[in-house]
N, C-alpha and C positions, 0 to 999 in steps of 0.2 A: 525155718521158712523155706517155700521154695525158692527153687533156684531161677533164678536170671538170664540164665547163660543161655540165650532163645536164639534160634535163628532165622532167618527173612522168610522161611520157605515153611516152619513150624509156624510163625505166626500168621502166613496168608493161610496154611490149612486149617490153622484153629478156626480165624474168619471165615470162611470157604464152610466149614462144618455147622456153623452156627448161623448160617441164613436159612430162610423159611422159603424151600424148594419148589414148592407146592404153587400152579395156581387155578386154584380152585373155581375162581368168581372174576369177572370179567375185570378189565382193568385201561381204561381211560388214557392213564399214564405210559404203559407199556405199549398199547395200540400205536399212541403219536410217534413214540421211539424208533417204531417200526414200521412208519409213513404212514400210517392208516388212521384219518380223522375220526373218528368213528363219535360225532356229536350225538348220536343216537343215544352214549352212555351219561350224558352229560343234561340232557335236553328231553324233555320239559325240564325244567329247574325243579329240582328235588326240594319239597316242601315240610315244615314242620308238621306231625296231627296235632288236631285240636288240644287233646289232653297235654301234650308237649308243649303247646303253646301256653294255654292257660297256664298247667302249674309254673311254667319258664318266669313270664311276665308277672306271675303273683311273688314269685320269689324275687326277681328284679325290683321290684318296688320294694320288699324290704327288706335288700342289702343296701338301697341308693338310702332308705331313711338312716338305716342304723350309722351308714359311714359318715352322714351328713351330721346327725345329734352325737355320736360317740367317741368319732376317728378325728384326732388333730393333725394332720399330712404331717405339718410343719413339726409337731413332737419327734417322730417317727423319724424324719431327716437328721433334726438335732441332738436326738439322744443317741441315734444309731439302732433304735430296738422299737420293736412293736411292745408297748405296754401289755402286761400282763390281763386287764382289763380288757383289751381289744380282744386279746387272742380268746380266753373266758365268751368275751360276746357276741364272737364268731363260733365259737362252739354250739350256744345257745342258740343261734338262727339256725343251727343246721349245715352249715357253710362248710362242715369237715366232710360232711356227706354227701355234697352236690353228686358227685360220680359215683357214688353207691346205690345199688338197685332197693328201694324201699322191704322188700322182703330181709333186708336183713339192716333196716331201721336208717336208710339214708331218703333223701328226698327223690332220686332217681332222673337225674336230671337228664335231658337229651345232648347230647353233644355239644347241640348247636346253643340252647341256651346255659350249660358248664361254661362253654365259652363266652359269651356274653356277658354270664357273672364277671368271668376273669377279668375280663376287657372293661371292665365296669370300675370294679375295684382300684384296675391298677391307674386308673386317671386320678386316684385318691393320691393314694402310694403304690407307688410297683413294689415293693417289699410285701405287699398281701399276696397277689395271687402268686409269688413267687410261693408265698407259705403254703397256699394251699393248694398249687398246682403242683410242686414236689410232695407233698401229702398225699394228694389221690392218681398223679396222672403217673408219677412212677414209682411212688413211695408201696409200702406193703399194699394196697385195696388194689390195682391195678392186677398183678402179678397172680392175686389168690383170685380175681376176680374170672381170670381167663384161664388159670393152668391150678387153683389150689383145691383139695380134696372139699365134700359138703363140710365134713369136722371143721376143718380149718377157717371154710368162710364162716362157719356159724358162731365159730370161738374171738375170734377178731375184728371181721366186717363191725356189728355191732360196736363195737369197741372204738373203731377208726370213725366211726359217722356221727360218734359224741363228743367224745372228749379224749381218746388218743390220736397224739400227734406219730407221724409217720417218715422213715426219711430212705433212702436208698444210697449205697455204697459201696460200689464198683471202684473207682479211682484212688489212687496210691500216687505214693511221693515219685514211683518213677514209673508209673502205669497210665498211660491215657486211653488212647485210642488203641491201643495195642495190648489185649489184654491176656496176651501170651506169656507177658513177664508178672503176672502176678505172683507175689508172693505171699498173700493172707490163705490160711491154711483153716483143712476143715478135716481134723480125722477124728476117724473113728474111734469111739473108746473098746474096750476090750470086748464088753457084753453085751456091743450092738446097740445099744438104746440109745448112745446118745452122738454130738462129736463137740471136739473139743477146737473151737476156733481161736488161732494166734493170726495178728497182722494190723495193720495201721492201714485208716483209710482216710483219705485227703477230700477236703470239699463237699462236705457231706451237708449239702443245703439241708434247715432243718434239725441236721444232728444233734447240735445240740441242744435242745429242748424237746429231742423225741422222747415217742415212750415206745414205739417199737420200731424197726428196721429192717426191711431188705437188706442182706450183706452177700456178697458175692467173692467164693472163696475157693479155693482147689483142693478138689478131695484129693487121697493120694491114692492112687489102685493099688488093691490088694484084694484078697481070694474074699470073694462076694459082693465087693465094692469095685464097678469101672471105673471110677473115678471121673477126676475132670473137674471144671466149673462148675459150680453149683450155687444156688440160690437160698437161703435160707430166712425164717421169721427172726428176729431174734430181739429179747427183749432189752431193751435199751439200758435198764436196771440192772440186769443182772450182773453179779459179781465176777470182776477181770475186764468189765465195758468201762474204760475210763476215757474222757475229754479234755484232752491234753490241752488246746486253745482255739480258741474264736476267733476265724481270720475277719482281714476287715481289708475292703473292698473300693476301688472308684467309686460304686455305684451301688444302686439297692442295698443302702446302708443300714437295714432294717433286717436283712435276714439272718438268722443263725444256723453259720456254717463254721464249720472246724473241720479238726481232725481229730479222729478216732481210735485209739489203740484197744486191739483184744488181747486180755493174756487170759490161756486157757478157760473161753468162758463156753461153760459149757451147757447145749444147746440138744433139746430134745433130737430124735429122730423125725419124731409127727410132725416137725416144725421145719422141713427139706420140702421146696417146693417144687412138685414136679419131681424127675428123678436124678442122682449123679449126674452130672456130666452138661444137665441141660441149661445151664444157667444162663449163658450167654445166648442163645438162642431161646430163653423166653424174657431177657432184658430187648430182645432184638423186636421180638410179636410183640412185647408191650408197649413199645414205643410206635409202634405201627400208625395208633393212634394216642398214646401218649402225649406225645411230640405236636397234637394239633393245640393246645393249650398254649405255646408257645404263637405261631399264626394270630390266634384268638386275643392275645394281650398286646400285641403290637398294632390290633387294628383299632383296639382303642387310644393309641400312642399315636398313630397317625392321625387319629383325628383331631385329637386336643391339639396338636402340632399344628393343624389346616386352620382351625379355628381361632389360634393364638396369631396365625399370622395372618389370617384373615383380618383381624380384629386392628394388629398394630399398623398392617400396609395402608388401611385405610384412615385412620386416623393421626399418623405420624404426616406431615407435611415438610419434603424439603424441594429446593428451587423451584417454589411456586406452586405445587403439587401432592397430593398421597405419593407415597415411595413405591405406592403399590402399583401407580401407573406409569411408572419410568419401567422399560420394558427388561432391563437387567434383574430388576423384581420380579416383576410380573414373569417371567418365562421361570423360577422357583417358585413361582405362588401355583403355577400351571402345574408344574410337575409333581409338587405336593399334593393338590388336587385329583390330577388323574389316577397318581400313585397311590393315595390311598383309599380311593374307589376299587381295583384294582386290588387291592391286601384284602378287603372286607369283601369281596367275590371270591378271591379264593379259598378265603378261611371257611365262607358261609359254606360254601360247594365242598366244601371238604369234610367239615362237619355234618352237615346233612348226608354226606353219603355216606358215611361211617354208621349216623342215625339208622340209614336202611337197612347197611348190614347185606347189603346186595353186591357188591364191589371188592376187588381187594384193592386198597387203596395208598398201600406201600409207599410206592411212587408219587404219587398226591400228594402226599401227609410230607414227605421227604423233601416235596420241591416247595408246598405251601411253609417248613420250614427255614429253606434258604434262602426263598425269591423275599418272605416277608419280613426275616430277621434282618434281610441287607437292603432293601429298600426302607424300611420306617430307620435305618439307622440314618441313613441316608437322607429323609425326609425330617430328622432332628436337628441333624447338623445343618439343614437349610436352613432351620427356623432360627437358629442360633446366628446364625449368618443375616438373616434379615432383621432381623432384630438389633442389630450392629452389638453397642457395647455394652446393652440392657441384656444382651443375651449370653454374653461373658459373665455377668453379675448374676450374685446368689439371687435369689426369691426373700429368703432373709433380709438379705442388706437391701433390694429393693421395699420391701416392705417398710425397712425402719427410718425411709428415708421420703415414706407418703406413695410411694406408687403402685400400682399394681403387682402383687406378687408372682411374675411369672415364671418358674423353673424353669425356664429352657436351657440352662447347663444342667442343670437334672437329670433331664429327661435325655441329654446326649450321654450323661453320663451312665443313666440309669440301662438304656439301649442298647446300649458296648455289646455287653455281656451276650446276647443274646446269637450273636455272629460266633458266639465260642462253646458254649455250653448247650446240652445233650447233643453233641454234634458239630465239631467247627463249620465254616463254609466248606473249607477245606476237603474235610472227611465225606460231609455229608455228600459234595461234589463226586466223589470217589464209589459211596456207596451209591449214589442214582446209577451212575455210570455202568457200576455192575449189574445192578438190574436193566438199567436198559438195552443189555450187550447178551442179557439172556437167553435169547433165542437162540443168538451166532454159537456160543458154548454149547447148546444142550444139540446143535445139527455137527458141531466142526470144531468141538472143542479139542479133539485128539489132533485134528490137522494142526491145531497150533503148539500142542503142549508137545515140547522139547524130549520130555523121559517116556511117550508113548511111544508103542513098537510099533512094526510095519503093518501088522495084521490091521492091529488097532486104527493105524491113518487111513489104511485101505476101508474099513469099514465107515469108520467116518466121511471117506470121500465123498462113498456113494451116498450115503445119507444125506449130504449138503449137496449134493447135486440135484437130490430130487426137490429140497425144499428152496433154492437159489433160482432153480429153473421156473418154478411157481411165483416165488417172492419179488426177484428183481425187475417182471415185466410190469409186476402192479406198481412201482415205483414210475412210470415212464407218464405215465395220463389218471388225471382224476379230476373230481367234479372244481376242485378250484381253478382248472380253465376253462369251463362253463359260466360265459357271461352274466345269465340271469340265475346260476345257483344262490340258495342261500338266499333268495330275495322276500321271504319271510321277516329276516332280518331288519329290511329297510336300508339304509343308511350305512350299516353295520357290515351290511352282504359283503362289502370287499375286502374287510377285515378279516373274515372268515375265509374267503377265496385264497387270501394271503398265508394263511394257515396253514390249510390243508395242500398249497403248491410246498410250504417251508417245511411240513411234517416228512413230505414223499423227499424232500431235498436234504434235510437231516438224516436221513434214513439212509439217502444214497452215500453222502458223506462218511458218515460210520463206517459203512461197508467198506470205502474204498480205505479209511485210515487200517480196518482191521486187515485188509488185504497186503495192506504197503506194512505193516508193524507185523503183525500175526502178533504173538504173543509177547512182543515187547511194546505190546501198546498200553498193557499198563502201565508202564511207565511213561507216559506221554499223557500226563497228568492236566498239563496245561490246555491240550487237544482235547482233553475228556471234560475236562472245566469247561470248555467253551460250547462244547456239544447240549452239555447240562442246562446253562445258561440259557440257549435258546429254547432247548423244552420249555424250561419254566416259563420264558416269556411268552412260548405259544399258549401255555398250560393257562398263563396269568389271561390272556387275549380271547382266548377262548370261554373261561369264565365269566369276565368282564361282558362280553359281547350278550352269553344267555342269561345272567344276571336283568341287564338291559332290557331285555325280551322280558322278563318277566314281570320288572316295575313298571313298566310300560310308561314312562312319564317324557320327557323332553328333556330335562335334568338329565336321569339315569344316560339316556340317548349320547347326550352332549360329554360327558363323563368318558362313557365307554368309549367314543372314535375320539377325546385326548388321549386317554391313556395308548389305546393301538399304534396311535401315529407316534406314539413318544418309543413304545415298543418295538415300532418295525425298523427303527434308526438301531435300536441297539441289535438288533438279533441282524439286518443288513451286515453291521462292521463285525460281527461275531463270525459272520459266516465266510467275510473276507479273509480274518484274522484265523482261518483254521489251515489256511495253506499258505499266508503270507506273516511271517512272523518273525520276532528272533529267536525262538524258544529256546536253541539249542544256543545259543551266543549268548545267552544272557542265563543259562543254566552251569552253561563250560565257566564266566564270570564267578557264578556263587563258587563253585568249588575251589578258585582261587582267592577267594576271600575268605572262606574256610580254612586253605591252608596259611594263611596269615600274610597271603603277595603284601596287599596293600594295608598290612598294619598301621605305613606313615600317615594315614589317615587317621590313624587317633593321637597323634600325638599334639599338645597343643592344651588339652582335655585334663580333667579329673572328675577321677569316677568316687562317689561318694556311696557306694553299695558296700562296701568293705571285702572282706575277703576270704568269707562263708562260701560256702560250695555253692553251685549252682541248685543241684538236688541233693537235699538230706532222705536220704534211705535208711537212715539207722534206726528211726524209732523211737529214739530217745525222747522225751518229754523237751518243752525247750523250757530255761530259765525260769525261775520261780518267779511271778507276779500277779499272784490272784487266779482265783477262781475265771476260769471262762464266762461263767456264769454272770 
């Protein structure tokens, strides 16, 4: 296997080399970063065609029947597994092919209603579109759909839009976000045709019950071969593909996810996607829009959430009253409300713009991923909360006891997940941040980097002098101090005036941390999180607002200025919190607790985890106890 032995500077260039450089097509997200409202990309609200709609809506109706006569949520919960009958009858509708373009036998579905289905389903169970959003959004059809030879699509597509399941595997027992230390191996055999992949992969939603997969492995260089990460089909069958175990999970207790071991399975050449080396930078453009499927399921999680507690505020009665009008309630009922008006703006705006194909939407898809995995978690845990001790309790045991069966620990638990997988907050917060700092790098990125030479700073100088001298005056005035800007809006106008004063002001901010850090501001991680944070919220404001505009109703109206005013509180303390803070005291803290200061803190405790390693990297199978299966 390979080697481990990575270091800090090798894995930021691996990252570094694996981002999509390029931008081509205008971009909404990048614009705000760089103080420039530019609602122009945003506004008219990008709409479904006809043909989108129709087929959308005709399939919508007959996922909502099939789940309603076929699907038992509560099986699904208590078995731990989607029945093999469901998965069969999801095959049969089509449901494998939503995101398969009809020329190679999928139903073609448009983005915005792919997501719809998801967001549909997963108010059944979140274990569905779990299934079949790692199936199409990063499983094999994604990958061959944007980067794979006509052979390839012609050999698979097909295949993937019937009846093969699909799954993707990137992750290792010590490989997360850092996929520098990979150790799953892809070489070459002697006569060229094929390679021979060795390596374990961890968490391979789907894995186990696919029939093909995405595997992501390091070629080794050598003479004809540059080697690198590479992407490969690979069929789930074939011999040396074994399924060591089926983890099991808080949550989405339905999906099949294991680990994976290869021992020498060997793997055509026609089945490398794309070429050597590019792996990770076409797992990076697939998630591009990938990753909007994730947005899309949450916005159906927020609503069931709104409704659940709409439903119980008003007919629960305590000290003389709905619970729902004692205002300790009511101000969670509000922010469930606005909040997920507010997830389903940006999901829809996100998906639609991907639909045109007009945009690149990188930073969209990236913030529609973090603002709406940490808000609807957010918006669960309230509902559990309001709910009092009915929302601590199964849906089961409420059931068998005569009452309405409402999962609200479910659905908190079912939620988690979503703040961690394809992207922690964490990372994804790190990855905005590089893109939004893209422009400073590509005028002045020698001025900061440390191993550049003098020539090279000089050259850079002049370069950021001329684009700094242009840039920083547009920062100083813009139309959100224009009283009647925006007045199209209505109501709304000074929510957007609010906008475009906070884009030129985040803009300026940036600058001034890149100026005081230069190149030690990536590590000022906490300062880059905060930065992030307020895009999204403008991103989310912004949304919301032309949304509004578009449904034109009193409802929609009243929605958009909650959510704003709920908005402009946080992104206010955000902007306080980037110069007043403890960061470095409460950073200097962790390192002493890392080195074990305050161990006396655990004493008192037992730890009932035993005394297994933290990470198993060995590989080994663990303990005989059955099939995964």
């Amino acid at each position: 296997m390979a080697s481990t032995t990575v270091t800090e500077q090798q894995s930021r260039e691996l990252a570094e080399k694996s981002r999509q450089t390029e931008w081509d097509r205008p971009s909404f997200g990048k614009e705000l970063f760089l103080g420039r409202f530019r609602l122009d990309l945003i506004e008219p609200h990008p709409m479904p065609t006809d043909h989108d709609r129709v087929t959308g809506e005709a399939f919508l109706a007959r996922l909502e029947a099939f789940l309603r006569e076929e699907v038992d949520p509560a099986e699904i919960e208590r078995d731990a597994k989607i029945p093999e009958r469901v998965v069969k009858g999801l095959c049969d509708l089509g449901a494998l092919g939503m995101n398969i373009p009809t020329e190679y036998g999928g139903l073609g579905l448009s983005h915005l209603y792919y997501g719809r289905a998801l967001a549909l389903a997963g108010t059944w169970h979140s274990s569905i579109p779990t299934l079949l959003s790692a199936h199409q959004s990063i499983g094999v059809p994604e990958p061959l759909k944007v980067f794979g030879t006509e052979e390839q699509k012609r050999k698979y597509l097909p295949q993937l839009a019937t009846n093969k399941i699909s799954a993707f595997l990137l992750t290792e027992p010590d490989v997360g976000s850092d996929p520098a230390r990979m150790r799953t191996t892809a070489t070459p055999t002697e006569d060229g045709a094929a390679y021979l992949v060795n390596g374990v992969k961890l968490w391979t939603t789907n894995g186990v019950i696919a029939d093909l997969l995405v595997v992501m492995a390091e070629v080794p260089k050598s003479e004809g071969h540059p080697g690198g990460i590479s992407a490969f089909v690979v069929d789930a069958h074939a011999p040396g593909v074994n399924v060591l175990h089926r983890n099991k999970f808080m949550g989405l207790r339905g999906i099949e996810n294991g680990v994976t071991r290869f021992e020498n399975v060997k793997v055509p050449k026609e089945d490398l996607i794309g070429k050597e080396g590019r792996g990770l930078k076409i797992a990076l453009q697939t998630l591009n829009t990938g990753r909007l499927s994730l947005p899309a399921t949450t916005v159906g999680a927020a609503k069931w959430c709104l409704k659940m507690a709409r439903e119980w505020s008003a007919e629960r009665v305590q000290w003389g009253q709905p619970v729902g009008k004692h205002e300790a309630v009511a101000k969670k009922i509000a922010f469930m409300a606005g909040t997920a008006y507010a997830i389903e703006a940006m999901s829809d705006m996100c998906s639609l713009m991907a639909d045109e194909e007009s945009h690149d939407i990188r930073i969209e898809a990236a913030l529609a991923k973090l603002f709406c995995s940490e808000m609807a978690w957010s918006i669960a845990d309230e509902l559990v909360q309001v709910r009092g001790g009915r929302g601590f309790e199964t849906a089961e045991s409420l059931r068998a006891r005569g009452e309405r069966a409402v999962g609200a620990e479910q659905v908190l638990r079912d939620m988690r997940i979503n703040r961690i997988f394809e992207g922690s907050s964490e990372i994804m917060k790190l990855l905005i941040a590089r893109e939004a700092v893209d422009q400073h790098l590509s005028v002045a990125g020698d001025l900061i980097d440390k191993n550049a030479d003098n020539k090279a700073k000089a050259k850079a100088a002049a370069k950021a002098t001329g684009f700094y001298g242009r840039w920083l005056p547009e920062l100083a005035v813009g139309r959100g101090q224009q009283p009647g800007a925006y007045s199209e809006f209505g109501s709304l106008a000074t929510h957007l005036r609010y906008v475009e004063r906070s884009a030129r002001k985040l803009a300026r901010n940036t600058f001034y941390g890149m100026s005081r850090w230069q190149g030690a501001m990536e590590r000022r991680q906490a300062f880059l999180g905060r930065v992030v944070d307020i895009g999204a919220d403008l991103f989310a404001m912004s949304a919301a607002a032309v949304r509004a505009k578009m449904l034109d109703t009193t409802e929609a109206q009243e929605l958009a200025d909650l959510f704003c005013r709920q908005a402009r509180r946080r992104i206010d303390q955000a902007f306080h919190d980037l110069w007043h803070n403890d960061d470095s005291e409460e950073y200097a803290a962790a390192l002493r607790v890392l080195e074990g200061r305050y161990a006396f803190m655990e004493d008192g405790i037992m730890d009932p985890s035993g005394d297994a390693p933290m990470i198993d990297s060995s590989g080994n199978p663990p303990p005989a106890g059955g099939s995964p299966h």
